[in-house]
N, C-alpha and C positions, 0 to 999 in steps of 0.2 A: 898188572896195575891193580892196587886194590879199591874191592868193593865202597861206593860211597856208603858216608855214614847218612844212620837214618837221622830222619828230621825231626828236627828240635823244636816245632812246635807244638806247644800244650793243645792238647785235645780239647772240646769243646766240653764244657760238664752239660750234659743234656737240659734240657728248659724244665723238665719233670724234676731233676731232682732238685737244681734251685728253687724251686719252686715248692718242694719239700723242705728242705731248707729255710726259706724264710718263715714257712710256717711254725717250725719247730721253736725256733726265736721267738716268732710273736706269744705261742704258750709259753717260753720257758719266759720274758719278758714280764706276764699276765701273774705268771707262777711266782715270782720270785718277789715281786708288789705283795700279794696275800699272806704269803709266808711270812713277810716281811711284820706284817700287821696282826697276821691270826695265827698264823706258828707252821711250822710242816704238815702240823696232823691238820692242819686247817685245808689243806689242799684235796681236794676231793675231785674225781674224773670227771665227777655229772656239774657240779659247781662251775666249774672251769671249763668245760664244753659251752655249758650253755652263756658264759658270758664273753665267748669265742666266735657263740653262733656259729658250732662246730657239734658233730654227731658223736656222742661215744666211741664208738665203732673208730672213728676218725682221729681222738686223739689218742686212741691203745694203738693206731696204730704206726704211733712215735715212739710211745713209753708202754712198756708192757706190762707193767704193774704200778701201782703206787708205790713202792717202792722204789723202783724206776726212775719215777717222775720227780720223787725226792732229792734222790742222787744228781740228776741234769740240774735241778732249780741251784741244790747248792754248786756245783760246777760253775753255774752257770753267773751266780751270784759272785764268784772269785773271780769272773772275766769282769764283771764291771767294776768288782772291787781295783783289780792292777789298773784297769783303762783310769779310772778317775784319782784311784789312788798313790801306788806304788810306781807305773810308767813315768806320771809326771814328776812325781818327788825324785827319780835319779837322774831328771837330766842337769840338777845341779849339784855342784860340785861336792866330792866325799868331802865328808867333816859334818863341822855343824849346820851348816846350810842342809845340805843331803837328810840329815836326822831331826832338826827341826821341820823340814817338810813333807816328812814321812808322818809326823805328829800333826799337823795345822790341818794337811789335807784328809787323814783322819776322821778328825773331828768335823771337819768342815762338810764330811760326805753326809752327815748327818741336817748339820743347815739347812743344807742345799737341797734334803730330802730327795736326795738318790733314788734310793728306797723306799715307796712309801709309807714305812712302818716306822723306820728308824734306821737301826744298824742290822742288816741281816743278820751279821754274823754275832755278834750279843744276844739277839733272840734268840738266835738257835742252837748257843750254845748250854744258854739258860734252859732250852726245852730241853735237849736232849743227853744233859752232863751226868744223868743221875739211869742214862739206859745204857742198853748197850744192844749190837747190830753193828751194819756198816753204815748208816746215814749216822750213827754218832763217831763211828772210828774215822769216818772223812771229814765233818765237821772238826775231830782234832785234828788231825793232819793239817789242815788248812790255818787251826790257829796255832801249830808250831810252826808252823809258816811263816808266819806272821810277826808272830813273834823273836822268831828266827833273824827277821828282817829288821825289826828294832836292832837288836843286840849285833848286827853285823854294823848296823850304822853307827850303833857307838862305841864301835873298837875302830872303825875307821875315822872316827872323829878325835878319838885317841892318837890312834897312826898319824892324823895332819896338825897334830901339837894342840887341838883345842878342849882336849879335856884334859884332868890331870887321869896320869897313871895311874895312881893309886883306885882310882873306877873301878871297882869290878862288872863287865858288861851283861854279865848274866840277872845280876841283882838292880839293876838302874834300870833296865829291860822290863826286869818283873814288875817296878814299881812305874814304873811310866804306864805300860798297859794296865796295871790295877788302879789308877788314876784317872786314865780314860773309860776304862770301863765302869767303873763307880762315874763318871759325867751322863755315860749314856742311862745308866740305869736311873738318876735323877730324873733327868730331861724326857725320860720319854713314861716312867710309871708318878712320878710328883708333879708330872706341869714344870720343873724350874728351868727355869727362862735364862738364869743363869750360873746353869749349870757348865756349861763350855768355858764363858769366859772365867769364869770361875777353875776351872779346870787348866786353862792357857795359863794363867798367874802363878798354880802350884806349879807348873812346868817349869814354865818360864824361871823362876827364885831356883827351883831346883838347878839349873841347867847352869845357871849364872853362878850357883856357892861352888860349882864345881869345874870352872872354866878355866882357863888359862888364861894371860895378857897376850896371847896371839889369835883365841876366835875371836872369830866376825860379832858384829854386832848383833843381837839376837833382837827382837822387837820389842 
């Protein structure tokens, strides 16, 4: 007769470490707000301790360096970026729908002041495009990511008849992201207010001179 098999229930994670756990969230949370506003090098142990109302000692012992601590913020910044951004844009449909919402929600993360600085990821590209290390080789990573994600959505937008072929998605990709990112760079170092909607219009025209009579209606 054979041995029964062992049990299949998930072990308990201990109270200590959720409980390590959520604290690590609340700094990288804290973290990613500042960055957001003052830049990476703005992030300092003793800053961020004390508006933690946390010991030194206590938060080295999540992040072992500043350095460290760099690398978790941005991580950690690309988990809110998919939760608010990318998650929700693919639950509709490939095409244009999929690729206009990968665009709207965007910009929108900005509105909505996700972040409270702006767009993390513009900040901190703009801080750290002219160094080099691994907090700038991840920050690119993250925006060929990114970027990766445009250009996949408009060749699939291709694929379901709503753009014409002749698109090439690597260059519509580039100029969309250099479109948005020229909005954010308005909006957040000029004050303009309307710098998005203003931004949604170039899209929008663009998107339209090069559509098919089978996409969806675009806004």
């Amino acid at each position: 007769m054979p041995k029964a098999l062992p049990s299949a229930r998930k072990k308990a994670v201990p109270h200590r470490q959720v409980r390590g756990l959520r604290t690590r969230e609340a700094i990288l949370a804290r973290a990613v707000d500042i960055a957001s506003a003052q830049g990476l090098e703005g992030l300092t142990v003793g800053s961020l301790a004390s508006q933690l109302k946390m010991s030194k000692s206590g938060l080295f012992a999540h992040f072992g360096s500043k350095e460290d601590l760099q690398l978790a913020t941005v991580d950690f910044a690309r988990q809110i970026f998919i939760k608010e951004v990318t998650m929700p844009a693919l639950t509709a449909r490939k095409g244009m729908p999929r690729l206009w919402g990968l665009l709207e929600r965007w910009m929108g993360l900005v509105e909505k002041q996700v972040f409270e600085g702006g767009c993390f990821f513009s900040a901190a590209s703009f801080e750290f495009d002219s160094r080099r290390g691994v907090v700038r080789d991840r920050i690119a990573a993250i925006m060929h990511e990114w970027i990766a994600a445009i250009t996949r959505a408009v060749y699939e937008a291709q694929k379901a008849g709503h753009l014409e072929r002749k698109v090439d998605p690597t260059r519509l990709a580039f100029e969309i992201h250099a479109i948005s990112m020229g909005a954010h760079w308005a909006y957040q170092l000029l004050d303009d207010k309307q710098a998005y909607p203003r931004a949604r219009t170039i899209l929008l025209e663009k998107l339209r001179s090069i559509s098919t009579p089978e996409c969806p209606h675009l806004p």
